[in-house]
C-alpha positions as CSV (number, residue, x, y, z in Angstrom):
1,X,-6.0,37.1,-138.4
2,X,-5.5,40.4,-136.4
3,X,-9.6,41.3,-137.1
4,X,-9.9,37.8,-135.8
5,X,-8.1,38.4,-132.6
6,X,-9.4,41.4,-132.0
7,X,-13.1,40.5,-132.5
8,X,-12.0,37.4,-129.6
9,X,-11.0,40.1,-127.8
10,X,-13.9,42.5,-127.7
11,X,-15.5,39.2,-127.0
12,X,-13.9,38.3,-124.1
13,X,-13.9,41.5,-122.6
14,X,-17.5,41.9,-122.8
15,X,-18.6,38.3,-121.4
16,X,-15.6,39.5,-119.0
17,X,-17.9,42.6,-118.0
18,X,-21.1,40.5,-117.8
19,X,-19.5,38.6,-115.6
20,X,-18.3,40.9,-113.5
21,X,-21.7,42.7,-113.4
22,X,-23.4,39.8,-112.7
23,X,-21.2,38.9,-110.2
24,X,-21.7,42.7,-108.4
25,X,-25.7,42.7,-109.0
26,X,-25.4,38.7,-106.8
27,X,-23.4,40.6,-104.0
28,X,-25.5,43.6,-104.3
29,X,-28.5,41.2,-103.7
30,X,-27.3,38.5,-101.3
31,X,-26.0,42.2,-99.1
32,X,-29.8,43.3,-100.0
33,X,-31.1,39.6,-98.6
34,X,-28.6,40.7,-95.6
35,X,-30.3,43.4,-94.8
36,X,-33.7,42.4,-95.1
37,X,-33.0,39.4,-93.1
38,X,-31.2,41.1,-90.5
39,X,-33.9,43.6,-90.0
40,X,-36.1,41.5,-90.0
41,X,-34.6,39.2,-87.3
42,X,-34.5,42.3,-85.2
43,X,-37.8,42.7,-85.6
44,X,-38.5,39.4,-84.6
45,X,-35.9,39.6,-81.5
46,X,-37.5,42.8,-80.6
47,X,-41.4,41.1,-81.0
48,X,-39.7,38.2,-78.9
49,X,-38.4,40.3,-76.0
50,X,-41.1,41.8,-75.5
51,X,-43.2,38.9,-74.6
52,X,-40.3,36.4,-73.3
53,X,-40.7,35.8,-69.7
54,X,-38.0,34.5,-67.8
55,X,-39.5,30.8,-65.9
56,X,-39.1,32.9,-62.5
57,X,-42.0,35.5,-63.8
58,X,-43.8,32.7,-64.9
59,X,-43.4,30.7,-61.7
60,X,-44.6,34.4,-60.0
61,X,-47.3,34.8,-62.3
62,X,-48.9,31.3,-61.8
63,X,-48.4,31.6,-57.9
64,X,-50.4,34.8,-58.6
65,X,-53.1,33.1,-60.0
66,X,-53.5,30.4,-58.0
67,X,-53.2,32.7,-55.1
68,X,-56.2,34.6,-56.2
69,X,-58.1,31.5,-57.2
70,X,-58.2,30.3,-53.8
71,X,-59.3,33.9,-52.1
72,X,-62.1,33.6,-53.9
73,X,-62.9,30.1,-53.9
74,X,-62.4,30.1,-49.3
75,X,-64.3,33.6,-49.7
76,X,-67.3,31.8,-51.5
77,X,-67.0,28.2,-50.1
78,X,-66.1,28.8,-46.7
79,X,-67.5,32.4,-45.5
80,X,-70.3,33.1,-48.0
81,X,-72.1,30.2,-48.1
82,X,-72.2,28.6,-44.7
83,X,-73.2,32.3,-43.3
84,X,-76.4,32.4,-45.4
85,X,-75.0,35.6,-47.5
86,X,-75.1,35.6,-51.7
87,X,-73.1,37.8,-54.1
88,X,-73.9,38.9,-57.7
89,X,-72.3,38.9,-60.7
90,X,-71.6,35.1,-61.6
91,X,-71.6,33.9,-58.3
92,X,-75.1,35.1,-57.9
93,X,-76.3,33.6,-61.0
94,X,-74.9,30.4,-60.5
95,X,-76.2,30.3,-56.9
96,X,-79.9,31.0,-58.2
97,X,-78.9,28.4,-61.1
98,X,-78.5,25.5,-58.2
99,X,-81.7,27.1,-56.3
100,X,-84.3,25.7,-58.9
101,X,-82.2,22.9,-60.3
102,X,-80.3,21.3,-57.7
103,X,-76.7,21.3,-59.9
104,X,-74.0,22.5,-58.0
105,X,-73.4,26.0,-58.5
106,X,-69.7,25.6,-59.4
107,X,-70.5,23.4,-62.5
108,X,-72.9,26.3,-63.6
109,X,-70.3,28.6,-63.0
110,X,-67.7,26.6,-65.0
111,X,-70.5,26.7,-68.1
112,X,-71.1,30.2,-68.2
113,X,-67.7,31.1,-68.0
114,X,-67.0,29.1,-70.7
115,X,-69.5,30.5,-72.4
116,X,-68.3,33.8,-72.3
117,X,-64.8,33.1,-73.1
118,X,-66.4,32.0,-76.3
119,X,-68.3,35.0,-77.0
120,X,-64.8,37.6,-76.0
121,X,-63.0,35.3,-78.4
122,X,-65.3,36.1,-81.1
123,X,-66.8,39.7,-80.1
124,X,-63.7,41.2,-78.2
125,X,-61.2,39.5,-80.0
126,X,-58.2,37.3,-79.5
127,X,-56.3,39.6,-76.7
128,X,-59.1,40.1,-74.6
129,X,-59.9,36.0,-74.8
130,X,-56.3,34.9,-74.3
131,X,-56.7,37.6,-70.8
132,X,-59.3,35.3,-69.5
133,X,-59.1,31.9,-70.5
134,X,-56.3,30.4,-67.9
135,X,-58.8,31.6,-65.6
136,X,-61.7,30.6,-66.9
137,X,-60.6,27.1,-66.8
138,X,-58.3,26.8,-63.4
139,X,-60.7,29.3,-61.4
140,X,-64.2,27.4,-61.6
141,X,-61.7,23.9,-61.4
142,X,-60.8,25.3,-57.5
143,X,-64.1,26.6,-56.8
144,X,-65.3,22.8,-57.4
145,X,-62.9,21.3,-55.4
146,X,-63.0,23.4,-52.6
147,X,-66.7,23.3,-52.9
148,X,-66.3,20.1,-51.4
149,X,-64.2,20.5,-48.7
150,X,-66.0,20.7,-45.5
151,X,-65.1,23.5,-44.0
152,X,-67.3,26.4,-42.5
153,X,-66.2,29.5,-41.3
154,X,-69.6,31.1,-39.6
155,X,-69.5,34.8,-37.4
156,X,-72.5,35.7,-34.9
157,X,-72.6,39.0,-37.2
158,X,-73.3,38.7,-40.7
159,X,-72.2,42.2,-41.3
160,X,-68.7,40.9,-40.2
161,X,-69.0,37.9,-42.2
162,X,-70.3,40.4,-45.3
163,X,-66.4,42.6,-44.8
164,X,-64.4,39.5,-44.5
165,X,-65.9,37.7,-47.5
166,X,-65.6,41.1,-49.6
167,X,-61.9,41.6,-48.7
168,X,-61.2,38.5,-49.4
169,X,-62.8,38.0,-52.5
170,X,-61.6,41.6,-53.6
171,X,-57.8,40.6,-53.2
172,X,-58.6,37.4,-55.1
173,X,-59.9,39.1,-58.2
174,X,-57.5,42.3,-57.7
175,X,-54.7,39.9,-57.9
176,X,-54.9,38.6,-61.1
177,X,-56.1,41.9,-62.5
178,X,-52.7,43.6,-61.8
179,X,-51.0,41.0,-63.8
180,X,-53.3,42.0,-67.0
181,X,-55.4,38.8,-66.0
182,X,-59.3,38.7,-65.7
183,X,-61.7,36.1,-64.3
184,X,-64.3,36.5,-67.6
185,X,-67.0,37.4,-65.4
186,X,-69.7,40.2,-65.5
187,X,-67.1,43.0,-65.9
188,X,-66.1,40.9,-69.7
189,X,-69.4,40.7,-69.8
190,X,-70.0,44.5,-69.5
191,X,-67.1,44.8,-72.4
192,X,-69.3,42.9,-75.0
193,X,-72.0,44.7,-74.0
194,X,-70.2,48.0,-74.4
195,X,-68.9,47.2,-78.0
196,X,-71.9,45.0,-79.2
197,X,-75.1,47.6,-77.8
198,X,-74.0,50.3,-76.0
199,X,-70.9,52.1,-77.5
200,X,-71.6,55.3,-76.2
201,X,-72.3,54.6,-72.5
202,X,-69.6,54.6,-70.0
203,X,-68.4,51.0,-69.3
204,X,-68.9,51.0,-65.4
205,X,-73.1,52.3,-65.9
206,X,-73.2,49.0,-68.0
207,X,-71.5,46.9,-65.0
208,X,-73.7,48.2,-62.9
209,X,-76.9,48.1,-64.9
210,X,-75.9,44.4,-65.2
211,X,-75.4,43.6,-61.7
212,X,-78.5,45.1,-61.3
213,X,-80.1,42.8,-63.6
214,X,-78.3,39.8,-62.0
215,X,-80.1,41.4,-58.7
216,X,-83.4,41.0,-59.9
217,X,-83.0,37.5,-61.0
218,X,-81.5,36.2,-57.9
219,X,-84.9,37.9,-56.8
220,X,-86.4,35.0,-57.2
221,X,-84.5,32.5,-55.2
222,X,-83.2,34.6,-52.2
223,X,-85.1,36.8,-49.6
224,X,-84.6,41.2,-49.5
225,X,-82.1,40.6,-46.4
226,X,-79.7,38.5,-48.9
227,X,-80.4,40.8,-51.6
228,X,-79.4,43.8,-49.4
229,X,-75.7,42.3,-48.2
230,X,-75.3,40.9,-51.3
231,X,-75.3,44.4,-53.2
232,X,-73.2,46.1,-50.0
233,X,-70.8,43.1,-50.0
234,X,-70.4,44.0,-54.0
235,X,-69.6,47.6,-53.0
236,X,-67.1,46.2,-50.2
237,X,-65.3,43.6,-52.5
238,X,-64.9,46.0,-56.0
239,X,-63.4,49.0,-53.1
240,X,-61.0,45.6,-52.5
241,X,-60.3,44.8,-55.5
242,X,-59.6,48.4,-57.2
243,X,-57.2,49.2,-54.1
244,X,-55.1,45.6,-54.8
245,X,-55.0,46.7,-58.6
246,X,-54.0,50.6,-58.7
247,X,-53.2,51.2,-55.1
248,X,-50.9,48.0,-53.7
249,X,-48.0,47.8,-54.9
250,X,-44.6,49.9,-55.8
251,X,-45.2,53.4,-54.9
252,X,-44.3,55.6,-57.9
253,X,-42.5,59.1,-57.9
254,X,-42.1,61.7,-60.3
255,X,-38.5,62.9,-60.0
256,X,-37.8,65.8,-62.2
257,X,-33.9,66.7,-62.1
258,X,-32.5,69.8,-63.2
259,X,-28.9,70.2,-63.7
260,X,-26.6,71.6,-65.6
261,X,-25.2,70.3,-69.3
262,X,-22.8,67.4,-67.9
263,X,-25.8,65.0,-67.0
264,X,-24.7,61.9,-69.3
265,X,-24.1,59.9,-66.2
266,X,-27.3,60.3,-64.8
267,X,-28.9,59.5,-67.7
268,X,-26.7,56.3,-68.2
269,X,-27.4,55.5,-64.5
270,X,-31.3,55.7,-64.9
271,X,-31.6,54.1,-68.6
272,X,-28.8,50.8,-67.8
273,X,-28.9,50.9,-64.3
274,X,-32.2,51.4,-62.5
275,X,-33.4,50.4,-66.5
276,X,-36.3,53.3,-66.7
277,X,-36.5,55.6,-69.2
278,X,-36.1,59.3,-69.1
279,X,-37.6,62.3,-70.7
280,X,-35.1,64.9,-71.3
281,X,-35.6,68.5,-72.3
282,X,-32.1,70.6,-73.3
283,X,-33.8,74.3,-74.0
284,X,-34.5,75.0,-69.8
285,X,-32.7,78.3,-68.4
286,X,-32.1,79.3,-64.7
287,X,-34.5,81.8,-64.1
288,X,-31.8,83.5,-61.5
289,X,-28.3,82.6,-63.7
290,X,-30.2,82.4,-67.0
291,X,-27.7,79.9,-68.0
292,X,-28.7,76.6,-70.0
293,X,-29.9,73.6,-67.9
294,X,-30.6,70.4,-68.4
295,X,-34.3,69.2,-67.2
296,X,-34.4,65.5,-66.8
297,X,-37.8,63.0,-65.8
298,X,-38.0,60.0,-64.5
299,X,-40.9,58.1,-62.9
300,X,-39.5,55.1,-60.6
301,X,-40.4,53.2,-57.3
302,X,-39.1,53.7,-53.6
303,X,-36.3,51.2,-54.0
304,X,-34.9,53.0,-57.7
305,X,-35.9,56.7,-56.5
306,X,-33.0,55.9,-53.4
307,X,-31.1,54.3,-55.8
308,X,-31.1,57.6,-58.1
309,X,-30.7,59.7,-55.2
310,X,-28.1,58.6,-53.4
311,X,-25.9,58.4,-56.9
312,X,-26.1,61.7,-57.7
313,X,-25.4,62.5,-54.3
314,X,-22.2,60.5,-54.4
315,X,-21.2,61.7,-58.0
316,X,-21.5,65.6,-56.6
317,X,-23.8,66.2,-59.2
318,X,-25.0,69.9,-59.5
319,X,-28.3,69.4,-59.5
320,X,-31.7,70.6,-58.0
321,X,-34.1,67.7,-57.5
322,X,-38.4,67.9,-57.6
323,X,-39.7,64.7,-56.1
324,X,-43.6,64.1,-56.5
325,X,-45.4,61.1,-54.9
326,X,-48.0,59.5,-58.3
327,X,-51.3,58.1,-58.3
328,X,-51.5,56.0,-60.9
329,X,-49.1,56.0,-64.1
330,X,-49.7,53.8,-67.5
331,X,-47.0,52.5,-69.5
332,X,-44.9,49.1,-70.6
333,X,-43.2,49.3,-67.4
334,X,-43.4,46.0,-65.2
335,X,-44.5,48.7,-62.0
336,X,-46.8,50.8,-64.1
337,X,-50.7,49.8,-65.4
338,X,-51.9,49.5,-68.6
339,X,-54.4,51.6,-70.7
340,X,-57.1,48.8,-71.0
341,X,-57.2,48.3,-66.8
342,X,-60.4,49.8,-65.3
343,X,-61.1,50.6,-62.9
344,X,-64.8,50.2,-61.9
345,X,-66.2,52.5,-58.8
């Protein structure tokens, strides 16, 4: 009887252990599946926040767009046109397209843009595609419509009517560009070109290589007088259109501050308040104390480089202050460009 009870017990103790191990290696896993879940909704609420836009940005954006859509379409429609002038790129080809066939030129724009959205998608890729296709389809859809609207806006001077087409028609592609958007014109086209044929040549000897191209073939529709203010309003419009993407805009500062070790407020005021982010470098001396400093940098606009200043000068901050005016500055930042914007001169 006792080796009966205690072979029940051993018994009971061991399916009791089982069960407790069993038990740990569930929690162990479910805190595992925890984890893994957790991370990976981070991820995913990292991924989103980076791409969420608030309805007023998107509101802003669209405006944007359809802002730029119509300088170009009034540029082309109204001032172009009725003064006797042609431009290349698209415009021209489309123009030389209705020459010998009679189809309005907007239609034949709408096709080729179409066209080369299809070959981005496939050659470039999805990001360079999904950069061109609202545009693709809402800018030629205002260039038809306004095509139709009577309305002339001639000048006595066609070199006057040349500068007020290109400024207009260089805001209206600049403005897009600054928003990472793109018409999917000859400068796309350029891109395929570049990856597909040319890989080693710089991209803006292809643009222009192209545009001379598109020259020649408008050759044979239009006169050497339109050729010529074509090609100078081209140099008038890309000066427009560069300045609206890299020049207007939020001038940006370098401000390098150097302080000494009690700067956590300043960084807390630039990182959660002003929200920009800060380099900091902890190993800078005083050349004349050759005590330890704190070196801090910041790039910001007009309105946060104020901000900045006029906390520290409240806070009675020891602090020596470098501010340096920027040309141009790439980064994730809504004020700042990206890597892929080019700028064609």
């Amino acid at each position: 009887m006792r080796e009966a009870d205690r072979s029940r017990t051993e018994t009971s103790k061991t399916e009791m252990s089982k069960t407790e191990t069993s038990k740990a290696e569930t929690s162990k896993d479910r805190a595992g599946d925890g984890k893994t879940s957790a991370a990976q909704r981070d991820g995913a609420e990292k991924k989103t926040a980076v791409f969420r836009k608030s309805p007023q940005e998107i509101i802003k954006q669209a405006c944007m767009l359809i802002a730029g859509c119509l300088c170009c379409s009034i540029s082309t429609n109204w001032i172009l046109i009725p003064n006797g002038l042609a431009a290349p790129g698209i415009t021209g080809i489309s123009l030389t397209v209705e020459h010998f066939t009679g189809i309005n030129y907007s239609f034949v724009y709408y096709a080729i843009t179409i066209l080369i959205l299809i070959t981005t998608w496939f050659t470039l890729g999805k990001k360079d595609a999904s950069n061109i296709v609202i545009l693709s389809i809402l800018y030629p859809a205002v260039l038809s419509v306004l095509s139709f609207v009577d309305i002339q806006i001639v000048f006595e001077d066609k070199l006057i009517a040349l500068a007020v087409f290109g400024v207009i028609y260089g805001v209206g592609i600049g403005i897009p560009y600054r928003i990472g958007f793109s018409y999917g014109g000859d400068d796309t086209v350029a891109k395929i070109l570049k990856k597909c044929v040319w890989k080693s040549i710089e991209l803006k000897k292809i643009y222009y290589f192209e545009e001379v191209l598109i020259i020649l073939f408008m050759a044979t529709a239009f006169d050497l007088d339109t050729l010529a203010y074509a090609f100078a309003g081209q140099l008038i419009y890309v000066n427009a259109m560069n300045y609206v993407v890299f020049n207007l805009g939020p001038k940006l500062y370098d401000m390098q501050i150097i302080g000494d070790q009690k700067m956590e407020e300043v960084e807390d005021f630039i990182i959660n308040t002003i929200h920009k982010s800060v380099t900091i470098y902890h190993d800078a001396v005083g050349g004349y104390s050759r005590e330890p400093k704190v070196q801090m940098s910041c790039v910001c606009n007009s309105k946060e480089y104020i901000q900045l200043r006029e906390f520290i000068k409240k806070g009675s901050y020891n602090c020596f202050i470098k501010v340096i005016p920027l040309v141009h500055v790439f980064g994730q930042n809504r004020d700042f460009h990206r890597l892929d914007d080019e700028n064609i001169e």
